[in-house]
N, C-alpha and C positions, 0 to 999 in steps of 0.2 A: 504493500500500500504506500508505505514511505517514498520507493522508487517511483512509483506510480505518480506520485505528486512533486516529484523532484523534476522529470521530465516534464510532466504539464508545466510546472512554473520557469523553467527554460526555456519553452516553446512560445509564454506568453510573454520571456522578456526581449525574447526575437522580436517577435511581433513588434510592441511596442518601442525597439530599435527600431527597427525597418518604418516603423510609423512616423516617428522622429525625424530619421532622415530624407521622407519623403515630404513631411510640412517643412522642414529647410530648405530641401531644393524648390519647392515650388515657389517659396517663400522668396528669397532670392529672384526667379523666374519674373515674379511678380513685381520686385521692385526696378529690373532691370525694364519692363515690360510699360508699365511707367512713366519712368525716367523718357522713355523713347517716344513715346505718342499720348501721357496721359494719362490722368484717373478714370474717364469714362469709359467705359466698356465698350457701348453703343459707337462709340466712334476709336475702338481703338480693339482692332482686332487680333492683337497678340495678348491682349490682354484677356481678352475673351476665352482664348484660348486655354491661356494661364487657369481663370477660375475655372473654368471647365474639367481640366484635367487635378485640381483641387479640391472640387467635388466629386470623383472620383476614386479620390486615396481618401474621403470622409473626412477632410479638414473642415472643422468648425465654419460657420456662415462668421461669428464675431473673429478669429483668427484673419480669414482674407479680410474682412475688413480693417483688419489693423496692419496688416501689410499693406495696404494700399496707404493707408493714411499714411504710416511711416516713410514712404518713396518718397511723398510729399513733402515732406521734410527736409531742409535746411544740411540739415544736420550729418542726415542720411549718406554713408560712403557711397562711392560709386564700384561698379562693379565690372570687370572686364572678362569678358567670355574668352578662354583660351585654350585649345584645342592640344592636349601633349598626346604622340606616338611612340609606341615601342616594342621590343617584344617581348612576352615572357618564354617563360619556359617549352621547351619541344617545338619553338618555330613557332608559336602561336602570335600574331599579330594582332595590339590592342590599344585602342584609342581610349581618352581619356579627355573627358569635359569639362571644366572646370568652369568658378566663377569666382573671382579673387579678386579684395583689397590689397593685395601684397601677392608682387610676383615672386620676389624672391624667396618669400617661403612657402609658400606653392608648389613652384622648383625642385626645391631642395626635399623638401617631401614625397615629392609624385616620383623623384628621381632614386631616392632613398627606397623608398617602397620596393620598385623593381630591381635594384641591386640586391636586395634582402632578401628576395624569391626567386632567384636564380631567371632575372629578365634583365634589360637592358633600355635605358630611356634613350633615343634615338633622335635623332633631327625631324624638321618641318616634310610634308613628303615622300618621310621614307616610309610610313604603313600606309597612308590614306589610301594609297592608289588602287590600296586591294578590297575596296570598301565603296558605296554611291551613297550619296545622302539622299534621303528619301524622306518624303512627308508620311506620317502613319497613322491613318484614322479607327480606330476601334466603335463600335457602333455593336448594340443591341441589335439585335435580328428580328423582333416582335416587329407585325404589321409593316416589314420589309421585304417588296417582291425584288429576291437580289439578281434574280436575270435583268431586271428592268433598270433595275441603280445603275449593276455595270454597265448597259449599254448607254445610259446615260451620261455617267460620268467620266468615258472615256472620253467626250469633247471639254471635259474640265480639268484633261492630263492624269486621269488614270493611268497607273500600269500595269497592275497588278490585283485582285479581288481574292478572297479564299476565305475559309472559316479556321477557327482556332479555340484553344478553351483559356478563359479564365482565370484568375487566380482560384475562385471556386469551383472551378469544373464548370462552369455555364458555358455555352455554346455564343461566340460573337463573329464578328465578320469585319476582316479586316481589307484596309483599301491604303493602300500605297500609290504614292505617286512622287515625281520628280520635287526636288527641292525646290526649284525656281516656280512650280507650280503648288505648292503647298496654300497660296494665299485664294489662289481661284478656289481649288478642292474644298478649302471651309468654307466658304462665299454660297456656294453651289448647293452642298450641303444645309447652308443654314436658310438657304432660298428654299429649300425642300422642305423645312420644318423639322430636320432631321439634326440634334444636338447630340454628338460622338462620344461613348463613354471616355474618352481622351485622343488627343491630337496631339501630336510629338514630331519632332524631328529626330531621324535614330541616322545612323551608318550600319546600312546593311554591307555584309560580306559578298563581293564577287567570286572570291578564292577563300575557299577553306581548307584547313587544314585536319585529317585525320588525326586520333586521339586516342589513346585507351583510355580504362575508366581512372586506370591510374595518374598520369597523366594529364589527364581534367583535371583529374583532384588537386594536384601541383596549381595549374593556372588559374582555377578554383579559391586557393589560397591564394593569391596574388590579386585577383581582382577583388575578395573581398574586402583585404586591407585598403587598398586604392577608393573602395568607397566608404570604406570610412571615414576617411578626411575630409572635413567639414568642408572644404574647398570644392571637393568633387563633385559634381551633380550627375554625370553617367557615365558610364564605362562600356564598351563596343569591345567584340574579340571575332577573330573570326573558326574556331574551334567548330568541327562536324561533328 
């Protein structure tokens, strides 16, 4: 019994990490989001997007409210989105998101990280190439005819349609499209009446790299310390 509740109390303080780190990066998201076009939502559609995928990870309604107040703010550091590449362990190439007050300790950490796990922090270039950045919309499938979206939405730069499960197991539908068209695909989307259980921009793998379980489990360790770092906001690999 004892074990029994040692392991659920583990599993909820995952959780509650993982919860954590996802109202920081949105949080963040939000202030740069902002910063860039403004508090209003209705006219500022990163923003939108922002709270949308906010309300997704269950971040309080009074939480975004006070990240937007605080962008507003004076005070408020600014934040620069910067992009680090490298590789871990067995070839595995993996990108790194970041959103930092301070480059140089940003650096020295993201850098630090993959020397500690047998990887290698590398130059501008040298992983992207094996990687496309891609718009990614997740979307409930209730009251969704998905032959009709896609045909639809491939004059809004569709590339790509498919189904996928959840963090619960639910069944969703995902829609990919080019980076440069990411602004139309929500536009499009929100002309349909159709608000996306989250919108993202990710780096997908062109090239992957096989893996054993072992293996993973190494590069496995390496990305989770990299998000740890409160600077991080996502992490990209490209492991099969």
């Amino acid at each position: 019994m004892g074990r029994i509740f040692e392991v659920r109390k583990a599993t909820m303080f995952a959780r509650w990490d993982r919860m954590a780190k996802q109202f920081t990066r949105i949080g963040k998201e939000i202030v740069i989001a902002v910063k860039a076009g403004g508090p209003d939502p209705d006219n500022n559609p990163a923003l939108r997007r922002c709270i949308q995928n906010a309300k997704s990870v269950n971040m309080p309604k009074d939480r975004i409210e006070a990240a937007i107040k605080r962008a507003m703010g004076k005070e408020m550091e600014n934040y620069d989105e910067i992009l680090y590449e490298g590789y871990g362990p067995h070839g595995v190439a993996i990108l790194v998101e970041t959103a930092t007050d301070n480059h140089v300790r940003t650096v020295a950490n993201i850098k630090a990280c993959f020397n500690k796990h047998g990887g290698s922090l590398g130059t501008s270039g040298s992983v992207s190439f094996q990687f496309k950045k891609m718009g990614v919309f997740k979307l409930k499938p209730e009251g969704i005819n998905a032959e009709e979206l896609e045909l639809e939405m491939i004059d809004h730069g569709l590339e790509e349609m498919g189904e996928s499960s959840g963090e619960n197991g639910e069944e969703i539908l995902v829609l990919r499209c080019a980076f440069h068209d990411f602004g139309k695909m929500q536009k499009a989307l929100e002309d349909k009446g159709i608000t996306p259980i989250s919108a993202e921009v990710e780096w997908i793998p062109t090239v992957t790299v096989p893996v054993t379980d072992e293996q993973a489990a190494d590069v496995s360790r390496l990305i989770e310390k990299l998000e740890q770092d409160d600077d991080v906001q996502k992490v990209f690999h490209n492991m099969s």
